[in-house]
BALOBA-1460 file (C-alpha; in Angstrom, 3 decimals):
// residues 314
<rec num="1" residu="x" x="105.412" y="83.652" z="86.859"/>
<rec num="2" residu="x" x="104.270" y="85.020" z="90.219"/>
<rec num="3" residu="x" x="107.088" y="87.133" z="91.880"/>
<rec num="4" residu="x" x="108.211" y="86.343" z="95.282"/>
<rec num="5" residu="x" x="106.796" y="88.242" z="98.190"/>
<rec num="6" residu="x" x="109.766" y="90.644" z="100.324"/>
<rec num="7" residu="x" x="110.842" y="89.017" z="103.909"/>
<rec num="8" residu="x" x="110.588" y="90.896" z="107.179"/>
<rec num="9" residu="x" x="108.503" y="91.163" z="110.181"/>
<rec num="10" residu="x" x="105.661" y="91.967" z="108.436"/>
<rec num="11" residu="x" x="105.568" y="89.635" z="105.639"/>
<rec num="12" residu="x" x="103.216" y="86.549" z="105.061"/>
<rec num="13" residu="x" x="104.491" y="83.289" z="104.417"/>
<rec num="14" residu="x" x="102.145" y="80.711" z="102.869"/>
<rec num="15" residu="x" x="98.916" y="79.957" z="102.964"/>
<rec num="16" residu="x" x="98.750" y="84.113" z="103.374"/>
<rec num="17" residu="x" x="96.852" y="85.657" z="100.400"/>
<rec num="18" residu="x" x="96.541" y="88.958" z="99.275"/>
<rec num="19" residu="x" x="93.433" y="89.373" z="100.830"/>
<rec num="20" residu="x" x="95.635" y="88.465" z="104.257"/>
<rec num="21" residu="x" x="98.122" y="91.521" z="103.258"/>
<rec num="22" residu="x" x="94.901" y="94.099" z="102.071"/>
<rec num="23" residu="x" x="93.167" y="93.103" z="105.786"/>
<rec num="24" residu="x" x="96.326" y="93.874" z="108.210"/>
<rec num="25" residu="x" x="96.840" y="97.382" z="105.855"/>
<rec num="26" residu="x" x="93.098" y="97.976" z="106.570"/>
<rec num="27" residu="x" x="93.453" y="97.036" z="109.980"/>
<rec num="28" residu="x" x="96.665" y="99.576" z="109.948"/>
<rec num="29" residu="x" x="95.127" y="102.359" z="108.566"/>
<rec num="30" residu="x" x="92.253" y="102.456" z="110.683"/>
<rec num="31" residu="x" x="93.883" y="101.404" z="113.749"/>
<rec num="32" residu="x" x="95.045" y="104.575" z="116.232"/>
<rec num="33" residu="x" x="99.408" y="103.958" z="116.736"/>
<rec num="34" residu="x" x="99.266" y="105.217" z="119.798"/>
<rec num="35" residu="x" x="96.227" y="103.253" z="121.011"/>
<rec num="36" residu="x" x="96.246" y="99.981" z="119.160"/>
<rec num="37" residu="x" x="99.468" y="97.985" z="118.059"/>
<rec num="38" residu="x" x="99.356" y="95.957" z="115.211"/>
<rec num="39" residu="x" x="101.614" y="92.870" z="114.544"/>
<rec num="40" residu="x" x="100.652" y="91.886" z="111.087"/>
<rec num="41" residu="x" x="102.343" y="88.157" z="110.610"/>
<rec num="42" residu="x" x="103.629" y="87.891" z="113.983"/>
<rec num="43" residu="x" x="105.939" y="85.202" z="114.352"/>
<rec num="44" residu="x" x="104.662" y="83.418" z="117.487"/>
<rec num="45" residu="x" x="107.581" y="80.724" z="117.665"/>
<rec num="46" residu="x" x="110.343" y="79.036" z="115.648"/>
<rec num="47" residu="x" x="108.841" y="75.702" z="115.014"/>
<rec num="48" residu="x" x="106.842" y="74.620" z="111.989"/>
<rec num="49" residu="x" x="103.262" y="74.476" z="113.608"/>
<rec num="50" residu="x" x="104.122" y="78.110" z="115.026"/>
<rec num="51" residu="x" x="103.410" y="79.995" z="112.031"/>
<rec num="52" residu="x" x="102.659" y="83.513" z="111.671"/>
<rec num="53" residu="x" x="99.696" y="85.437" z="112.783"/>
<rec num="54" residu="x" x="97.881" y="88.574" z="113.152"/>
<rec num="55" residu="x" x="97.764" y="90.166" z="116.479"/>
<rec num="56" residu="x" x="96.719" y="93.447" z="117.780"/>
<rec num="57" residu="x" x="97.822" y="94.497" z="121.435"/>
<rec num="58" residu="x" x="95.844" y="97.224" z="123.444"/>
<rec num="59" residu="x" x="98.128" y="100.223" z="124.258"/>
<rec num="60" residu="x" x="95.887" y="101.926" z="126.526"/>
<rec num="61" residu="x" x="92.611" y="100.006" z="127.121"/>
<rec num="62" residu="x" x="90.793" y="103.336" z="128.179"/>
<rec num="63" residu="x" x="91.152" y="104.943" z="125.047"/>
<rec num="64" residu="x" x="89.089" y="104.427" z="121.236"/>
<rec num="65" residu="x" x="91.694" y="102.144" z="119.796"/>
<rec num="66" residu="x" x="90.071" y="103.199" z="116.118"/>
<rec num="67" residu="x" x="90.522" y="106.461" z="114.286"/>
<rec num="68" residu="x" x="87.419" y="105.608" z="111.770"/>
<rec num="69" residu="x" x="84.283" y="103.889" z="112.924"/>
<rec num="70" residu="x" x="84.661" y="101.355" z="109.904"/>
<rec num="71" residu="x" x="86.377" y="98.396" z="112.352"/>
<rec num="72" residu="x" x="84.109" y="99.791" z="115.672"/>
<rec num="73" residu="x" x="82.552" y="96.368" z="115.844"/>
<rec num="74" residu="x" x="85.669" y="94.744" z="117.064"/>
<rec num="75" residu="x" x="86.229" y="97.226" z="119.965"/>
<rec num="76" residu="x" x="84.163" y="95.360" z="122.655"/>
<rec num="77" residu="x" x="86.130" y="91.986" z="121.954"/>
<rec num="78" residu="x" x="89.208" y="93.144" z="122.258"/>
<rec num="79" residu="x" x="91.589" y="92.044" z="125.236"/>
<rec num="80" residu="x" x="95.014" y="93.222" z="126.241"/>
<rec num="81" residu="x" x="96.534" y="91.043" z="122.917"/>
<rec num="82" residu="x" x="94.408" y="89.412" z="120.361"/>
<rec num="83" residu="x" x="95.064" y="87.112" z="117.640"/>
<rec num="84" residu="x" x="93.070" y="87.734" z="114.367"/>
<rec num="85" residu="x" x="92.230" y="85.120" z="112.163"/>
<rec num="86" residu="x" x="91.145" y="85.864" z="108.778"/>
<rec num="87" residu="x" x="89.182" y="83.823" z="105.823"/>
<rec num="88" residu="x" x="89.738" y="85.308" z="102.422"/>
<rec num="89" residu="x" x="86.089" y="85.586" z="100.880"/>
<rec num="90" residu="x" x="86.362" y="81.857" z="98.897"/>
<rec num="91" residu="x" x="87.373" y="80.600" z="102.144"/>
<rec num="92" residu="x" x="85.667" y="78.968" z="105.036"/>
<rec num="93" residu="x" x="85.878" y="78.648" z="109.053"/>
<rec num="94" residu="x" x="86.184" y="74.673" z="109.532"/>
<rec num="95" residu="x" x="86.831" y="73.467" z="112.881"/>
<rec num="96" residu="x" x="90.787" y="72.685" z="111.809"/>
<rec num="97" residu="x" x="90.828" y="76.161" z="111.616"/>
<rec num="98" residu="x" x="89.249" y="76.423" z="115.316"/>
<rec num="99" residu="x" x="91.848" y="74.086" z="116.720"/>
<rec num="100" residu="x" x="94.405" y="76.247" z="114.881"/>
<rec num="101" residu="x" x="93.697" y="79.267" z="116.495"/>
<rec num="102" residu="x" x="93.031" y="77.762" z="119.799"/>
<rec num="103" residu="x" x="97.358" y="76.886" z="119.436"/>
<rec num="104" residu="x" x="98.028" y="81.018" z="118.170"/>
<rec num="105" residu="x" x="96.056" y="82.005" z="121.353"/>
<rec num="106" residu="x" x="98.347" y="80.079" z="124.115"/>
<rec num="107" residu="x" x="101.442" y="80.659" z="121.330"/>
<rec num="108" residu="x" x="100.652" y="84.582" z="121.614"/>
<rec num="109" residu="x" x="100.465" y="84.321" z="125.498"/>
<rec num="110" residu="x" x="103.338" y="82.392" z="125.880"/>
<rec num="111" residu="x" x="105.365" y="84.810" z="123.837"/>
<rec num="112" residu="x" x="104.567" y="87.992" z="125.705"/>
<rec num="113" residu="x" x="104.475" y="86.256" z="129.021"/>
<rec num="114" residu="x" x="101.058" y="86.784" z="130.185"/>
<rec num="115" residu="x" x="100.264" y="85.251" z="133.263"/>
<rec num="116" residu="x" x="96.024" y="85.230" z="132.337"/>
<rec num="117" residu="x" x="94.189" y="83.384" z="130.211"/>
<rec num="118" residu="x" x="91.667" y="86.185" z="130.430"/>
<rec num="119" residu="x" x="94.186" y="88.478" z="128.625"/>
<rec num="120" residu="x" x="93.654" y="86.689" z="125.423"/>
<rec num="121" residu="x" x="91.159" y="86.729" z="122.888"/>
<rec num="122" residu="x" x="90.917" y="84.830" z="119.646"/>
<rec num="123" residu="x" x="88.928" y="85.939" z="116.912"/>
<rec num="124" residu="x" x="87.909" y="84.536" z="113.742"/>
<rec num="125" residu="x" x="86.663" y="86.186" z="110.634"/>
<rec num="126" residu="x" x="84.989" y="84.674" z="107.894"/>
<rec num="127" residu="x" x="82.748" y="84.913" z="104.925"/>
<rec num="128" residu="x" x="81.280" y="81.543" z="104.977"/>
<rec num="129" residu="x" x="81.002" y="78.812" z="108.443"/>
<rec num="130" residu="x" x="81.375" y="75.016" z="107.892"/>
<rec num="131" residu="x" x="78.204" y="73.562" z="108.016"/>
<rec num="132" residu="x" x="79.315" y="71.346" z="111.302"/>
<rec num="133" residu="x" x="81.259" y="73.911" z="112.769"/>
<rec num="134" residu="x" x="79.030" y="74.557" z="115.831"/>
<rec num="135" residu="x" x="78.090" y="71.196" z="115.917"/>
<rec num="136" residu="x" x="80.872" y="70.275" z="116.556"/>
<rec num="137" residu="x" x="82.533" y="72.961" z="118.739"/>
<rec num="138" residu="x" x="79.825" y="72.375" z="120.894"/>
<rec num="139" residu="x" x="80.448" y="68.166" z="121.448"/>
<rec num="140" residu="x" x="84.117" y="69.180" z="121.836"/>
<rec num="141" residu="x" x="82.746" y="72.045" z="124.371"/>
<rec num="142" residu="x" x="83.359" y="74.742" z="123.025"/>
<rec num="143" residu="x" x="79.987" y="75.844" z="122.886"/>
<rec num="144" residu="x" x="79.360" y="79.526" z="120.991"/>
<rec num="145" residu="x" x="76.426" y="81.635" z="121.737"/>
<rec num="146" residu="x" x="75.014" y="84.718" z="119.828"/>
<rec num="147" residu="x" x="76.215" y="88.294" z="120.853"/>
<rec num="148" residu="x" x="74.882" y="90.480" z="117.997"/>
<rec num="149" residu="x" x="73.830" y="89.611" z="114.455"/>
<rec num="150" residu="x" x="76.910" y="88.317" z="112.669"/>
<rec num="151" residu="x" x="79.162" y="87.917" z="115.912"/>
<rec num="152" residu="x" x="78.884" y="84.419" z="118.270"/>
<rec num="153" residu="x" x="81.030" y="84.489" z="121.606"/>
<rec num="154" residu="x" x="82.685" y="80.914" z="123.314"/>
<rec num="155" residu="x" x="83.580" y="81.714" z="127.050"/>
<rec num="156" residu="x" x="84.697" y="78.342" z="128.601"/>
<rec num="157" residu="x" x="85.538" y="79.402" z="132.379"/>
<rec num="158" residu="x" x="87.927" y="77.199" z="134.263"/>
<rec num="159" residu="x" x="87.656" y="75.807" z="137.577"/>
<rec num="160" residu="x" x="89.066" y="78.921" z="139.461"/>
<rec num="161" residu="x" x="87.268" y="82.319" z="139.491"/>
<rec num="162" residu="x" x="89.408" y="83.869" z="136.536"/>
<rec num="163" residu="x" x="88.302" y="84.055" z="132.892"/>
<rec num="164" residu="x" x="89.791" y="81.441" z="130.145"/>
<rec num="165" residu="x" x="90.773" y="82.877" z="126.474"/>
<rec num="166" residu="x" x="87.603" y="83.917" z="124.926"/>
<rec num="167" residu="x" x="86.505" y="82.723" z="121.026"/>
<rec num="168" residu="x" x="84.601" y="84.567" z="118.947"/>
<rec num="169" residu="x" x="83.437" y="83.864" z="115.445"/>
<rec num="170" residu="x" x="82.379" y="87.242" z="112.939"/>
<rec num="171" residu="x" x="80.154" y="86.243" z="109.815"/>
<rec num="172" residu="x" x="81.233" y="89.237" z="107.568"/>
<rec num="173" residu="x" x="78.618" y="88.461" z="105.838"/>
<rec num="174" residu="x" x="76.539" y="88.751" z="108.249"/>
<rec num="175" residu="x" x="77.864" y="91.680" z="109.688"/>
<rec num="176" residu="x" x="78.133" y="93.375" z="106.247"/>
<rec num="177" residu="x" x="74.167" y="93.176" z="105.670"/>
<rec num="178" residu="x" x="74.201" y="95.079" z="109.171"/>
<rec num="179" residu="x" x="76.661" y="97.706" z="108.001"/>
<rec num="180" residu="x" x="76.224" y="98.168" z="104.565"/>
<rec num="181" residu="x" x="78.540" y="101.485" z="104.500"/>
<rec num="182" residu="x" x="81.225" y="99.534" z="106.182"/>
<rec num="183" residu="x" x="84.768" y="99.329" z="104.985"/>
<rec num="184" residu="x" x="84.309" y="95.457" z="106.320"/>
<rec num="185" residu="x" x="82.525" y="94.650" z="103.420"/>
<rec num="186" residu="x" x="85.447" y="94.837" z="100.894"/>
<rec num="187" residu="x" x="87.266" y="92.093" z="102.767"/>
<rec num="188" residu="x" x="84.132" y="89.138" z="102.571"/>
<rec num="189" residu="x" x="82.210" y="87.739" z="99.951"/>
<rec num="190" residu="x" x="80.239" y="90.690" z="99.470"/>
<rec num="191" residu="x" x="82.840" y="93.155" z="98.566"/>
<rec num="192" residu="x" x="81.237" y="93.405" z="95.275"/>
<rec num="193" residu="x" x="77.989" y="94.886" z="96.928"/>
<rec num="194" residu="x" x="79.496" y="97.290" z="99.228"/>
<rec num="195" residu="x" x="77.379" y="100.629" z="99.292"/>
<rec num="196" residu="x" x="79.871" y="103.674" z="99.238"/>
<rec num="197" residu="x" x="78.483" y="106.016" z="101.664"/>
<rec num="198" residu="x" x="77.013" y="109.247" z="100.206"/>
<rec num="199" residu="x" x="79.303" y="112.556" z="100.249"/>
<rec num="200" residu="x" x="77.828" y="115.490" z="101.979"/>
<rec num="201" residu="x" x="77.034" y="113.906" z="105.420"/>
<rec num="202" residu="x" x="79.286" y="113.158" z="108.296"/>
<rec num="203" residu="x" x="79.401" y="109.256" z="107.532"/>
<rec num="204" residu="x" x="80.245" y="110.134" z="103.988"/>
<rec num="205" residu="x" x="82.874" y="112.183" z="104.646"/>
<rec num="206" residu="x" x="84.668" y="109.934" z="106.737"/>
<rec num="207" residu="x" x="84.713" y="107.050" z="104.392"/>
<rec num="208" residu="x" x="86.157" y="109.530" z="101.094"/>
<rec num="209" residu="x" x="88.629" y="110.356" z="104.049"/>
<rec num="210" residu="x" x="89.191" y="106.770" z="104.911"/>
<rec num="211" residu="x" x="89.085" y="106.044" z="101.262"/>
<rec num="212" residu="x" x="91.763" y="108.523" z="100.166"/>
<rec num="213" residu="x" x="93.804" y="107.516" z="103.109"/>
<rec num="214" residu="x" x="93.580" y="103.725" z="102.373"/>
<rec num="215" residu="x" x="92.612" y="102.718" z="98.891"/>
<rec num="216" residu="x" x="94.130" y="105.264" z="96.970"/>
<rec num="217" residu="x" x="96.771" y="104.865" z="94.627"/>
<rec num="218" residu="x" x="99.327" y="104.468" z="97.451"/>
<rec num="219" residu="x" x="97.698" y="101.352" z="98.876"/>
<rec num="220" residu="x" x="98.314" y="99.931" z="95.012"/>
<rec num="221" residu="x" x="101.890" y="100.758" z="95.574"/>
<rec num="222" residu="x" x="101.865" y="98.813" z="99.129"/>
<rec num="223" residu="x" x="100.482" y="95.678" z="97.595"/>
<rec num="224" residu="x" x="103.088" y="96.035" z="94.554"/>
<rec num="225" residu="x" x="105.269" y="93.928" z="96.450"/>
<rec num="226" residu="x" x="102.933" y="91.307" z="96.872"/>
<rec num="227" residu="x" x="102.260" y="90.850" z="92.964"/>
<rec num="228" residu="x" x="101.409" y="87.295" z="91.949"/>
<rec num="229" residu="x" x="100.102" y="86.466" z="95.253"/>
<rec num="230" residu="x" x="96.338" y="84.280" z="95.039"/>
<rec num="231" residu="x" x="93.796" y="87.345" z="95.629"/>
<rec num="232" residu="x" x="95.768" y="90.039" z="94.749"/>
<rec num="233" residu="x" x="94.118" y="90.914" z="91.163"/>
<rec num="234" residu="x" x="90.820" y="90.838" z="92.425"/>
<rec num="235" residu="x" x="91.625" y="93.671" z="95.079"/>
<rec num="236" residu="x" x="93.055" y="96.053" z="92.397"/>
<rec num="237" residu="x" x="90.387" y="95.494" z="90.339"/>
<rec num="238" residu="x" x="88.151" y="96.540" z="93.599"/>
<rec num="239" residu="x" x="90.034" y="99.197" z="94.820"/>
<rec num="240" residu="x" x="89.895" y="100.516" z="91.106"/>
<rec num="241" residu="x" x="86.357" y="100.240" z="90.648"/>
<rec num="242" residu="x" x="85.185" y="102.089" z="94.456"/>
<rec num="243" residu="x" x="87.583" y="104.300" z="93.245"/>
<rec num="244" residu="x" x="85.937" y="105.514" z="89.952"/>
<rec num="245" residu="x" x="82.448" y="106.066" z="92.412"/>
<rec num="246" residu="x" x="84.311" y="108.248" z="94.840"/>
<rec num="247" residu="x" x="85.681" y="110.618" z="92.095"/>
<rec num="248" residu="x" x="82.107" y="110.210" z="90.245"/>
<rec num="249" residu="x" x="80.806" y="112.077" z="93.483"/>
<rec num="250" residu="x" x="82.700" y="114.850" z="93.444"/>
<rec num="251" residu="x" x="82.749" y="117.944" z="91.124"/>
<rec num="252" residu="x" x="85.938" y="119.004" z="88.958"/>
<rec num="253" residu="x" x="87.496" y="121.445" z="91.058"/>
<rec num="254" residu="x" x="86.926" y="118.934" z="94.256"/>
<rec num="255" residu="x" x="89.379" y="116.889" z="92.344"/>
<rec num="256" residu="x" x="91.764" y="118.529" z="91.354"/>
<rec num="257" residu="x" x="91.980" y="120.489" z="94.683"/>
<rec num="258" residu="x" x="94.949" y="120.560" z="96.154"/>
<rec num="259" residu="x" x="97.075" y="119.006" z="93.560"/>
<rec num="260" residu="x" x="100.508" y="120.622" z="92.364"/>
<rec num="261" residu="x" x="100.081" y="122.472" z="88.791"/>
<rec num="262" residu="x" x="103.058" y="119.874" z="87.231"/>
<rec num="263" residu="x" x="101.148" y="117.248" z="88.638"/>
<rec num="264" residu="x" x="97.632" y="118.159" z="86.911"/>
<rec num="265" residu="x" x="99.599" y="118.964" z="83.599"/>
<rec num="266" residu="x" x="101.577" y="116.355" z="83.234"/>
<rec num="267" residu="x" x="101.272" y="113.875" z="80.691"/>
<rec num="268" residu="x" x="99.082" y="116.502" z="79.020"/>
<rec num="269" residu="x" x="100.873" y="117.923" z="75.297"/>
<rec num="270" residu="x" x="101.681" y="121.717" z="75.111"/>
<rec num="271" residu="x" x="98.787" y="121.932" z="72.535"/>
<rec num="272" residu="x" x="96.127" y="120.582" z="74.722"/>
<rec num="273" residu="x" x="97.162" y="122.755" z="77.656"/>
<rec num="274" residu="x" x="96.843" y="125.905" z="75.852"/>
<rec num="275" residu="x" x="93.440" y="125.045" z="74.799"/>
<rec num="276" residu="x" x="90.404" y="127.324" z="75.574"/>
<rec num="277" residu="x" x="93.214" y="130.313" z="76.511"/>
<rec num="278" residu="x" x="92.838" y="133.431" z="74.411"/>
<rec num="279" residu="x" x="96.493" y="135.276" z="73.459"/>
<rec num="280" residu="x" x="96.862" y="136.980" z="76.904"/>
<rec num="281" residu="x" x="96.240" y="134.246" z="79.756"/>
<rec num="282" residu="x" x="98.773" y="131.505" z="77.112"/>
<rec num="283" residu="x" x="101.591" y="134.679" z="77.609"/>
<rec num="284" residu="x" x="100.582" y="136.010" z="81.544"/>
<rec num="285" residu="x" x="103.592" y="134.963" z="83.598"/>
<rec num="286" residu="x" x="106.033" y="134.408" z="80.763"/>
<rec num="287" residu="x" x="109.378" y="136.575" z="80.941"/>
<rec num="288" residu="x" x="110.005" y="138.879" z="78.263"/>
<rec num="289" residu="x" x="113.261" y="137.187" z="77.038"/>
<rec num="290" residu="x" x="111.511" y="133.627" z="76.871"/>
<rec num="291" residu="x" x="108.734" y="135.528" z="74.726"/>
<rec num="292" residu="x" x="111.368" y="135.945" z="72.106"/>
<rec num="293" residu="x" x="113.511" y="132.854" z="72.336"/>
<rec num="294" residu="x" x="112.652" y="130.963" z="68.759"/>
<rec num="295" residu="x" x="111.543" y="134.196" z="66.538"/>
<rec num="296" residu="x" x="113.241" y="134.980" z="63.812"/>
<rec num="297" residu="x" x="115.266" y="138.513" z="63.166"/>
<rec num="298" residu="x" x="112.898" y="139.737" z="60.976"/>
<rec num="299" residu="x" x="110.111" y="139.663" z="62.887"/>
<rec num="300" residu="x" x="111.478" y="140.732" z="66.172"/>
<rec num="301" residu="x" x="112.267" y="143.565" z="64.239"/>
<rec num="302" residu="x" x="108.473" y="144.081" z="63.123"/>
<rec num="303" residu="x" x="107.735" y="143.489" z="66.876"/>
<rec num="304" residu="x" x="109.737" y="146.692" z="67.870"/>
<rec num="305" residu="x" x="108.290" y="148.778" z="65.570"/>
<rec num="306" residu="x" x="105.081" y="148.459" z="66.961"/>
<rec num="307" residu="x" x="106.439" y="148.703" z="70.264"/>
<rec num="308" residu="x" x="107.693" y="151.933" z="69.678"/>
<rec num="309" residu="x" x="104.884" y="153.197" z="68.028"/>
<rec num="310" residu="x" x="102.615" y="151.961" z="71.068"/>
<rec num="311" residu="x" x="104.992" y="153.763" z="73.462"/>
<rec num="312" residu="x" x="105.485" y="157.350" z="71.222"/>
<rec num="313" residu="x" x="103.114" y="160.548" z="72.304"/>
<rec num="314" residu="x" x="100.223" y="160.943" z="70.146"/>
């Protein structure tokens, strides 16, 4: 039986997925506090069609909002707030969704009491489009035109000189054929083709540190909460997996580095620990009154006998 998910500010009520909760602790990770706020599930109202959402609000527009280049792409679409829409990677962009997200955008405006349209943006991101979907944003005029491979922009201005909330659709699939060393990747369809970036160069480097930071064991223990939730097996079994190639790439001692000695032995049985040690590195460190403890009389006494013969003059 699937165990209910904890209640707060930041917790997803249905249709949220796991792959919702993995996306905003991404988007957290990578995301600069002092640069970027992040509002994963913001509530944008009290009535039923006012659900939660994900929004990100610029806290100094002059600044990198990003502290790892793995999210970069969304840096030039970003306005003062922005509502983030997200497709897990079975899902699809439909235009219900479209009209959905058109309601978050005023919603999240009208809740921080923006007086510009042109302070909003609303951005979708998806594995796979509906077939129709620019069909028919077009005829309903929203037309969308191509920015870069795997993003599409829909500006509609109004009849004064100011800008109107601005749409934009990412394919992540797209976009993940682009950036094939891209964090992205794990959250779209092709998650299970996402080439881990080579240690030894600058790129690499910041992905293990991204990696250790984000997917590590304490990410696991961030999604425990969430256990039973549609997605949610799938992303362990991912995070497990990219994490067996990052510790493939590094050597022994680059592993273990920087780990606590009761940490590395425990679980590990006295015999096995004393393994490969010859009589004087198992006893270095050991006080001479714990040496003892456990031998019998008679051979303590055998033990001072060749003490003192070690320590009389020859």
């Amino acid at each position: 039986m699937a165990s209910a998910p904890p209640s707060g500010p930041d917790s997803p009520d249905p249709p949220y997925t796991g792959w919702h909760v993995f996306f905003t602790t991404l988007l957290k990770t990578c995301a600069n506090p002092d640069r970027l706020e992040v509002k994963a599930f913001d509530k944008l109202g009290d009535l039923l069609l006012e659900a939660d959402a994900i929004v990100v609000r610029k806290v100094d527009p002059h600044l990198a909002p990003f502290r790892y280049p793995d999210l970069d792409f969304l840096v030039p679409l970003l306005r003062l707030y922005t509502v983030l829409e997200y497709k897990s990677p079975q899902d699809r962009l439909t235009w219900d969704d479209f009209d959905q997200g058109r309601v978050y955008g005023l919603l999240c405006k009208r809740k921080y009491r923006r007086t510009w349209d042109g302070e909003i943006a609303v951005i979708f991101l998806a594995s796979a489009v509906a077939g129709d979907f620019y069909e028919v944003s077009a005829k309903n005029g929203f037309p969308f035109e191509p920015v870069k491979q795997g993003i599409r922009r829909c500006l509609v201005q109004g009849p004064g000189p100011a800008e109107g909330i601005v749409y934009y659709v990412i394919n992540l699939m797209e976009l993940g054929r682009e950036y094939p060393e891209s964090l992205l990747n794990l959250l779209s369809a092709r998650r299970r083709l996402y080439k881990l970036p080579q240690a030894g160069d600058e790129r690499g480097a910041m992905a293990q540190d991204l990696f250790y930071a984000t997917l590590s064991r304490e990410m696991k223990k961030m999604l425990e909460p969430y256990k039973g939730m549609p997605g949610l097996s799938e992303i362990t079994e991912d995070l497990s997996e990219l994490r067996r190639q990052v510790m493939a790439m590094h050597t022994i001692e680059e592993r273990l580095e920087g780990i606590p000695p009761e940490q590395l032995l425990k679980g590990i049985p006295p015999k096995q620990r004393l393994e490969g040690l010859d009589a004087e590195q198992r006893l270095e460190g050991i006080p001479p009154e714990q040496l003892l403890k456990g031998i019998p009389p008679e051979q303590r006494a055998e033990l001072l006998k060749l003490l003192l013969k070690e320590l009389s003059p020859k």
